[in-house]
C-alpha positions as YAML, in Angstrom:
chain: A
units: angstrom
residues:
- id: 1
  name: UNK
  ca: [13.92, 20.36, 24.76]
- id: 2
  name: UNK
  ca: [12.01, 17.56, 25.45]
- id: 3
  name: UNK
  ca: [9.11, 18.66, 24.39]
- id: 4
  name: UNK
  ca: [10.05, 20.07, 21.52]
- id: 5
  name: UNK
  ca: [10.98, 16.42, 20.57]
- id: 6
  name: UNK
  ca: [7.84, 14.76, 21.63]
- id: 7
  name: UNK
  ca: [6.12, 17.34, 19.15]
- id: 8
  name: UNK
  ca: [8.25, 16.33, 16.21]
- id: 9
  name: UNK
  ca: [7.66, 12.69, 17.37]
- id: 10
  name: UNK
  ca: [3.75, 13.80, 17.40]
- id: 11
  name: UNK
  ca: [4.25, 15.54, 14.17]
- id: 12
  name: UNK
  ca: [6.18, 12.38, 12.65]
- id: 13
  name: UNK
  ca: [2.80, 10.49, 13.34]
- id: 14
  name: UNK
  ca: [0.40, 12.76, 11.99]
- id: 15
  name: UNK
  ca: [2.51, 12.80, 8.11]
- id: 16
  name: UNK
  ca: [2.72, 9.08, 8.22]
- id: 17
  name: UNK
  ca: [-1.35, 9.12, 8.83]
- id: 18
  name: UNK
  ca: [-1.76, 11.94, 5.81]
- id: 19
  name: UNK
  ca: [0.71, 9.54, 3.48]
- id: 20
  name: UNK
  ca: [-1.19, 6.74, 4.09]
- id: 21
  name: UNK
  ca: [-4.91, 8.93, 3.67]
- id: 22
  name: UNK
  ca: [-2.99, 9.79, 0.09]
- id: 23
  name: UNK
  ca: [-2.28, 6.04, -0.59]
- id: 24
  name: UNK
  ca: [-5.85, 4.64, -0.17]
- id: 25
  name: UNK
  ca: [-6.95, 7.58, -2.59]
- id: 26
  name: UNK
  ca: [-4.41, 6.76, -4.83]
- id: 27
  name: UNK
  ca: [-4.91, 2.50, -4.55]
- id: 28
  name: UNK
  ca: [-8.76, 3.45, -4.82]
- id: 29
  name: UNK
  ca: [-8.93, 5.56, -8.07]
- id: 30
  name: UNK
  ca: [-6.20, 3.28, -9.38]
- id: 31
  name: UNK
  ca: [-8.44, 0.49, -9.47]
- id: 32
  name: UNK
  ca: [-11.45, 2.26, -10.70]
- id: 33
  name: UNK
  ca: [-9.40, 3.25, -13.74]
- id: 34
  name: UNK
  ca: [-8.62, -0.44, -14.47]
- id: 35
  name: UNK
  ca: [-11.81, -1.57, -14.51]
- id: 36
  name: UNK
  ca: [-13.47, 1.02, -16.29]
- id: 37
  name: UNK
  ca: [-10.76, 2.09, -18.74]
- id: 38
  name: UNK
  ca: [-10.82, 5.80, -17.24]
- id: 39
  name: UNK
  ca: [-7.56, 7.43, -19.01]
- id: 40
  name: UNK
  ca: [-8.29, 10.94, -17.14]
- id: 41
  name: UNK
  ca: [-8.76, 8.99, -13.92]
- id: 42
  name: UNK
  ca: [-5.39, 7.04, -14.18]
- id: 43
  name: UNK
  ca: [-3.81, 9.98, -15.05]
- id: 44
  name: UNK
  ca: [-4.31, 11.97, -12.05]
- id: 45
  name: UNK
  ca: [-3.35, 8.92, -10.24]
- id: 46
  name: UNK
  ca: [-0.19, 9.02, -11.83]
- id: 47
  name: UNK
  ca: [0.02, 12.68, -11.64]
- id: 48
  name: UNK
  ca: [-0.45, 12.41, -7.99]
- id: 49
  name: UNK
  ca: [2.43, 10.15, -7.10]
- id: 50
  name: UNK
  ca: [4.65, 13.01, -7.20]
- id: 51
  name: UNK
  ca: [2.87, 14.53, -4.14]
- id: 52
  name: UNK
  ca: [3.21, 11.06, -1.85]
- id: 53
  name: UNK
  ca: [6.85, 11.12, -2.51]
- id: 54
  name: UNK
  ca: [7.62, 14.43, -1.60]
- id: 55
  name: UNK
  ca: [6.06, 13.91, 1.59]
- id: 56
  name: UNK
  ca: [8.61, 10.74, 1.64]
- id: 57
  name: UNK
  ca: [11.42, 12.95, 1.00]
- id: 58
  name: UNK
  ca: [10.46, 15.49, 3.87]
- id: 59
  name: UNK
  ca: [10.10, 12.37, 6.37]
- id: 60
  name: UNK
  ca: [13.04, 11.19, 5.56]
- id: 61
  name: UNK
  ca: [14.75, 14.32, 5.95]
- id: 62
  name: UNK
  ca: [13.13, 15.23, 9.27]
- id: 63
  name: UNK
  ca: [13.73, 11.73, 10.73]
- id: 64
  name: UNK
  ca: [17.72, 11.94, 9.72]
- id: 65
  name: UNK
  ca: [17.65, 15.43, 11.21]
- id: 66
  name: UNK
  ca: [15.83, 13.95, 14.81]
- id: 67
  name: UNK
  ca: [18.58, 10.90, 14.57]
- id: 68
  name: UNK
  ca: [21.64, 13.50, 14.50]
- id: 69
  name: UNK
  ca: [20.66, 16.18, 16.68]
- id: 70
  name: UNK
  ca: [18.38, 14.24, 19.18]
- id: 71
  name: UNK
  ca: [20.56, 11.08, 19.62]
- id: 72
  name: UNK
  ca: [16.99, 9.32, 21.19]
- id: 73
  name: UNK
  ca: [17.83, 5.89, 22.48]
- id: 74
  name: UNK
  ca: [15.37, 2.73, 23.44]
- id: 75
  name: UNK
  ca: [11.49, 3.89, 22.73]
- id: 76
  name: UNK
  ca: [12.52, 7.18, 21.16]
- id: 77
  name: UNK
  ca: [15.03, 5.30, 18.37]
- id: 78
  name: UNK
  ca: [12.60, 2.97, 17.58]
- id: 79
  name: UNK
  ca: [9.89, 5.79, 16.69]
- id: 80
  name: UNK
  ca: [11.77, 7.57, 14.32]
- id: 81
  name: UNK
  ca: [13.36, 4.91, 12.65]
- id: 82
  name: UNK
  ca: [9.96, 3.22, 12.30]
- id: 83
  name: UNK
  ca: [8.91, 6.22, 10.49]
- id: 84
  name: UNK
  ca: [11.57, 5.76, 8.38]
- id: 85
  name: UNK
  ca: [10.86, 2.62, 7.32]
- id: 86
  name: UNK
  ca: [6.80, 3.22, 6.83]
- id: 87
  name: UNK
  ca: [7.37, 6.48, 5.10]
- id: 88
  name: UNK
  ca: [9.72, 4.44, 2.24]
- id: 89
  name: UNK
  ca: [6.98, 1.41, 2.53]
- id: 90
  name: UNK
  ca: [3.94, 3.88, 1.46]
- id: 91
  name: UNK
  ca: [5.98, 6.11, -1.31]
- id: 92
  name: UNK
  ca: [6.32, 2.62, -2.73]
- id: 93
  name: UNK
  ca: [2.03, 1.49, -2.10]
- id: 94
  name: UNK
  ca: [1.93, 5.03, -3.68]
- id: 95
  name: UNK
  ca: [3.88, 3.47, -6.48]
- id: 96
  name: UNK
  ca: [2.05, 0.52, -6.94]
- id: 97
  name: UNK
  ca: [-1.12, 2.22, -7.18]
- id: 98
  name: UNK
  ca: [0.73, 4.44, -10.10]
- id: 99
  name: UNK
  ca: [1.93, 1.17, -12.00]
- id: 100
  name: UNK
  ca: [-1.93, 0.26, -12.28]
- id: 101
  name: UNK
  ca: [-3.24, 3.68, -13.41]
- id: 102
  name: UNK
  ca: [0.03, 3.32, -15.65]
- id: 103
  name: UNK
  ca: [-1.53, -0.13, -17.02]
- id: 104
  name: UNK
  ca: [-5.16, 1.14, -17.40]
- id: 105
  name: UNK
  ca: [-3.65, 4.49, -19.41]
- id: 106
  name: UNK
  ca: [-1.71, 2.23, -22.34]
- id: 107
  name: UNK
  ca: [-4.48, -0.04, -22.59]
- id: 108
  name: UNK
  ca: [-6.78, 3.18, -23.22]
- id: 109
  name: UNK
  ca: [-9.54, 3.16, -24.70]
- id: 110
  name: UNK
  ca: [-9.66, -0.60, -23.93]
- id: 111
  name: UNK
  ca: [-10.38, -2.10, -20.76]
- id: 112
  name: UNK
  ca: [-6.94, -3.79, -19.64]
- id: 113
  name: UNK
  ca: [-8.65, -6.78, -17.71]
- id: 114
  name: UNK
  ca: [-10.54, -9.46, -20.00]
- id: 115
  name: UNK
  ca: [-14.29, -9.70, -19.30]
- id: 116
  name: UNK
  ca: [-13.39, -12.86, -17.53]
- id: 117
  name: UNK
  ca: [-11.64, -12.08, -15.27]
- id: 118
  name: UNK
  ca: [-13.40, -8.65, -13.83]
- id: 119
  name: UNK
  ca: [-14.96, -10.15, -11.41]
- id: 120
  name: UNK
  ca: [-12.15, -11.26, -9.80]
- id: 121
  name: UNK
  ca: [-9.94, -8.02, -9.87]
- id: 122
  name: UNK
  ca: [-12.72, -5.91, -9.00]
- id: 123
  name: UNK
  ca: [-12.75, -8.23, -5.66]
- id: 124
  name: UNK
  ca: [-8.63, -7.44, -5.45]
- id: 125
  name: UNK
  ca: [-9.77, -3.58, -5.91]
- id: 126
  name: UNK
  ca: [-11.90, -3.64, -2.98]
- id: 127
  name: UNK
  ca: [-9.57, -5.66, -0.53]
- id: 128
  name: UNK
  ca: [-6.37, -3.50, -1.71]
- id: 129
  name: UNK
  ca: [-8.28, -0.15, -0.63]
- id: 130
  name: UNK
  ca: [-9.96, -2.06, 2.37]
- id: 131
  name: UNK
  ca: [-5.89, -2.89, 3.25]
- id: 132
  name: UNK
  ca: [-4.77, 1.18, 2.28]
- id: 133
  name: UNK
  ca: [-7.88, 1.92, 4.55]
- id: 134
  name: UNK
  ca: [-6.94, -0.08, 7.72]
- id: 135
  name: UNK
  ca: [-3.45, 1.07, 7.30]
- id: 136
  name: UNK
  ca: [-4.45, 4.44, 7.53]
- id: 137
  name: UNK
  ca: [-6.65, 3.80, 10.38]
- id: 138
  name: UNK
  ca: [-3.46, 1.96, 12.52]
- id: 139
  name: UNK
  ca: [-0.90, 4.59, 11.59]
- id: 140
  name: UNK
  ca: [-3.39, 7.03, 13.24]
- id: 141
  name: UNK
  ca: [-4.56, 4.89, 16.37]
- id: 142
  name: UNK
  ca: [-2.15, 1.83, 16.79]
- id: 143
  name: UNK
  ca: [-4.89, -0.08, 17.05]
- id: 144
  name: UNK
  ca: [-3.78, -3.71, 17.12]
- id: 145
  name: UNK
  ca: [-7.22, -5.41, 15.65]
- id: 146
  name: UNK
  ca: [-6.88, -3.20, 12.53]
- id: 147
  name: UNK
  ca: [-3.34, -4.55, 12.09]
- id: 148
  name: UNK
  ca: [-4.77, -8.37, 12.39]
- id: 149
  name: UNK
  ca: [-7.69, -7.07, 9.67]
- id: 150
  name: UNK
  ca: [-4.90, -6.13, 7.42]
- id: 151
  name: UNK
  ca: [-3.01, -9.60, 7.38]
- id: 152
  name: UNK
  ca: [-6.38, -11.21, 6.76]
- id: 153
  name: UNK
  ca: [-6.92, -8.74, 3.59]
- id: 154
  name: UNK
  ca: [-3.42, -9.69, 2.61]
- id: 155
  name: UNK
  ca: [-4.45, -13.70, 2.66]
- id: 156
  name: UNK
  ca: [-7.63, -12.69, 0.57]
- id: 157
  name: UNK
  ca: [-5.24, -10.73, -2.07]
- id: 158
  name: UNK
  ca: [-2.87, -13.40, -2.08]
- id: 159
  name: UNK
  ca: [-5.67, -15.65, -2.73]
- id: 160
  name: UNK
  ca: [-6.92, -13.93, -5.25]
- id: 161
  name: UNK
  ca: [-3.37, -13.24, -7.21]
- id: 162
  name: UNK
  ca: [-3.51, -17.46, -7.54]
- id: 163
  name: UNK
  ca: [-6.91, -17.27, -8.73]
- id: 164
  name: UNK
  ca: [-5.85, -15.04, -11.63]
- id: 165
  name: UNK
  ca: [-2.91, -17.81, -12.85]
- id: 166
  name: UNK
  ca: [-5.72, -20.99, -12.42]
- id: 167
  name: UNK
  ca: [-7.60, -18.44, -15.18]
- id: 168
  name: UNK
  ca: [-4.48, -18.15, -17.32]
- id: 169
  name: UNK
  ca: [-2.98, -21.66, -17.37]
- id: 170
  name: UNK
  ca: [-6.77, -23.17, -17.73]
- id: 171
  name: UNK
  ca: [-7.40, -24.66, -21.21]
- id: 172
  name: UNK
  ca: [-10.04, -22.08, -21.64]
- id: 173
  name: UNK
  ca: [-7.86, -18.98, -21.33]
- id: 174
  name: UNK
  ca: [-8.99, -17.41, -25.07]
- id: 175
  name: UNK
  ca: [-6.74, -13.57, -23.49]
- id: 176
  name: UNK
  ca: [-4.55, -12.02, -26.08]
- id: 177
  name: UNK
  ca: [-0.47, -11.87, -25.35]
- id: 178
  name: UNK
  ca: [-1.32, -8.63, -23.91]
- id: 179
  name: UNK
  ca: [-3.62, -9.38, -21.99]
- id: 180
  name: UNK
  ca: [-1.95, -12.22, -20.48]
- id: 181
  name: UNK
  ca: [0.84, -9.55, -19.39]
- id: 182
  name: UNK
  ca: [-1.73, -6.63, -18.27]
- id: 183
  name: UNK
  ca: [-3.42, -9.34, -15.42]
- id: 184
  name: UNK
  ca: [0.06, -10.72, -14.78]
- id: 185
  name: UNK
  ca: [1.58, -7.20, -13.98]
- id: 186
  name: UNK
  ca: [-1.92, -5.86, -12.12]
- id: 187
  name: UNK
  ca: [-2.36, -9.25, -10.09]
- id: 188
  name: UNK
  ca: [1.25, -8.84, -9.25]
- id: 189
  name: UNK
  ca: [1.15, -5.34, -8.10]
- id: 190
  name: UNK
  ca: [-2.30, -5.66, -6.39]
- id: 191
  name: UNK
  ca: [-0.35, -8.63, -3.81]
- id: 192
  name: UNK
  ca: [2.44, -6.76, -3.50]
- id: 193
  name: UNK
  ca: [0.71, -4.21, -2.44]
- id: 194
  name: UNK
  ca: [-1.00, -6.12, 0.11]
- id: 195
  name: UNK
  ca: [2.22, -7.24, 1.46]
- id: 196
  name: UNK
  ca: [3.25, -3.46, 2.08]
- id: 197
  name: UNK
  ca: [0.15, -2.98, 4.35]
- id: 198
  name: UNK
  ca: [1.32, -6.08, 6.52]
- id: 199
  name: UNK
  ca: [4.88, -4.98, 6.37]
- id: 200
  name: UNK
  ca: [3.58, -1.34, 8.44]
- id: 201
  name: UNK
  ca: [1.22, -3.61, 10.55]
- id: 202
  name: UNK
  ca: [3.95, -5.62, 11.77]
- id: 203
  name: UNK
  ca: [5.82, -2.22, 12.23]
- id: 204
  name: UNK
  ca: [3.25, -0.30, 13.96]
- id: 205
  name: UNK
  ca: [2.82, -3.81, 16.08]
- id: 206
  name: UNK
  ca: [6.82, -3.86, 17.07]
- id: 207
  name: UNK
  ca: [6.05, -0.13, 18.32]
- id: 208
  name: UNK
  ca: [3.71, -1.04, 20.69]
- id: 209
  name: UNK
  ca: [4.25, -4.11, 22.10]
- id: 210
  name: UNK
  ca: [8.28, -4.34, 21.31]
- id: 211
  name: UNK
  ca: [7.91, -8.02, 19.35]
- id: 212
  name: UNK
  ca: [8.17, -8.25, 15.63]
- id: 213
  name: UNK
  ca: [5.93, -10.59, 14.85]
- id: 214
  name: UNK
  ca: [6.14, -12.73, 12.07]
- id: 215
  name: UNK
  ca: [2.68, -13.46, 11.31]
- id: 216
  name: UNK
  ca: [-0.27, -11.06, 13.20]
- id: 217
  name: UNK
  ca: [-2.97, -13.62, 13.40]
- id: 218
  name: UNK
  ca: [-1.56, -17.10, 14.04]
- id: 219
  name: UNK
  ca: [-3.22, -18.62, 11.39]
- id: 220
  name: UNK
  ca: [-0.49, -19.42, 8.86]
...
């Protein structure tokens, strides 16, 4: 019996590490279709979405199944219901990825981001798929460093996200009304999405050492 539940544990791990592999594709091409105004690109991103929250669906199934018939306690309970809460916080990375392949698509065939201001987004691009990367890498290895890396990604998006208002509220912002709202909505969903990869840091970090940290590197 027990063993049967320490494969389904194993098993649990191994989805989570495949959802987030799916999410850094996703955050990746999702980016790439922003800056270069790809409408078949940010299409398949959105057409993908559907696949990252089935998977959520299955997790969340399987974990409610382990919680009823298994009853685990102490290490065990924490596990599953960890998974729980990672699956739901990459369906929704998944979803963030979709909302910017959803912005590049009705901007089609215009670029959504001003010239301006490319320079800076492609620099959010690279951190949010450095962030999907590394949270791939620690669902797979628990590897505390990674989850530090992450939180330090985070900072740079967050940075980043107030760089894009300074552009905005300058007296040289010369953007259209739309425009304004495109690099509002993408800057948005590009931090949130770096918050997501902390929130599963600080998850995978309260599996192994027991503490919920608030902040991973001290620094804040």
């Amino acid at each position: 019996m027990r063993r049967t539940f320490d494969a389904e544990l194993t098993q649990l791990g191994g989805d989570l590490a495949a959802m987030g592999g799916l999410v850094e594709h996703a955050i990746d091409r999702a980016g790439t279709a922003l800056l270069a105004g790809d409408l078949q690109l940010a299409e398949s991103v959105i057409a993908d979405d559907a696949t990252i929250d089935a998977i959520n669906r299955e997790l969340d199934e399987r974990c409610i199944l382990l919680l009823a018939q298994q009853q685990p306690v102490a290490t065990d309970l924490r596990i599953v219901v960890s998974a729980l809460r990672m699956s739901a916080t990459l369906e929704r990375m998944g979803d963030l990825a979709r909302h910017i392949a959803q912005v590049a698509r009705l901007r089609y065939p215009r670029q959504a981001i001003p010239h301006g201001l490319t320079g800076t987004f492609a620099e959010m691009h690279d951190a949010a798929t450095r962030v999907a990367s590394r949270t791939s890498v620690l669902l797979r290895t628990h590897d505390l460093d990674v989850a530090q890396e992450i939180e330090r990604d985070d900072d740079l998006l967050d940075a980043l996200h107030e760089d894009t208002f300074t552009a905005m509220l300058s007296g040289g912002w010369a953007g259209t009304p739309q425009e304004t709202v495109d690099v509002t909505l993408a800057g948005r969903y590009y931090e949130r999405f770096g918050d997501h990869g902390v929130s599963i840091a600080r998850r995978v970090t309260y599996l192994v050492t027991g503490d919920f940290a608030d902040d991973l590197s001290g620094e804040r």
